[in-house]
C-alpha positions, 0 to 999 in steps of 0.5 A, a space after each residue: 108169744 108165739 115162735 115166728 116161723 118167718 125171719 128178717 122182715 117186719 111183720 104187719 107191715 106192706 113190704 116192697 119184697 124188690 126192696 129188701 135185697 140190695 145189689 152190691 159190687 162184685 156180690 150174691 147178697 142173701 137174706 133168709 126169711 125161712 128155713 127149716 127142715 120142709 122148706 126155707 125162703 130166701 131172697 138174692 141179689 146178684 151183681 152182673 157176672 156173679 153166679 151160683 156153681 152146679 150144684 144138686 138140691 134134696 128139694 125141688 127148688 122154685 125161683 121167682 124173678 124179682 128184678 133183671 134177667 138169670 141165665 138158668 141150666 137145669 141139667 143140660 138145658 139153658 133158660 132166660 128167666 126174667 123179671 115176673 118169671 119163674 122156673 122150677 128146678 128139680 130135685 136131685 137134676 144139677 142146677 147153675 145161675 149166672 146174672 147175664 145182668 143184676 138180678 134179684 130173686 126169691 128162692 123157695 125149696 121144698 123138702 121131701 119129709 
């Protein structure tokens, strides 16, 4: 059997990805499909008024919107990324993320190799 590369999710099975975070109180609930030493995959879910801190990446870090709407601060600008949007955030440039609202999103980060 081969090692899976893709973690905590059915395999051959449609999967709703909205559906495989659930918001709770007052909590960032994550779940990690991938992770390794090119990339990893997790999914979040904020409960409004949750956030992530400033805080640096050593790999670009793309967030795609599932549910809800993020404040977003790359450096010193500020984005409102919604439901089926999607920004980048650099390499190396502090980024932050606040749920003005419950929000759920993916989260793929590439790694330098």
């Amino acid at each position: 059997m081969a090692e899976h590369l893709i973690k905590n999710i059915d395999f051959s099975k449609v999967e709703n990805m909205e559906d495989l975070v659930t918001y709770q109180e007052g909590q960032v609930v994550s779940r990690t499909l991938s992770q390794g030493k090119s990339s990893s995959l997790t999914l979040f879910a904020f409960d409004k008024g949750e956030e992530i801190s400033s805080h640096s990446s050593s790999g670009d870090a793309l967030v795609y919107i599932l549910d809800g709407t993020s404040k977003i601060t790359i450096g010193d600008e500020e984005f409102e990324v919604s439901k089926g949007e999607t920004i980048v955030m650099p390499a190396g440039i502090p980024h932050a993320l606040e749920a003005t609202e419950q929000f759920k999103m993916v989260l793929i980060v590439i790694f330098k190799q």
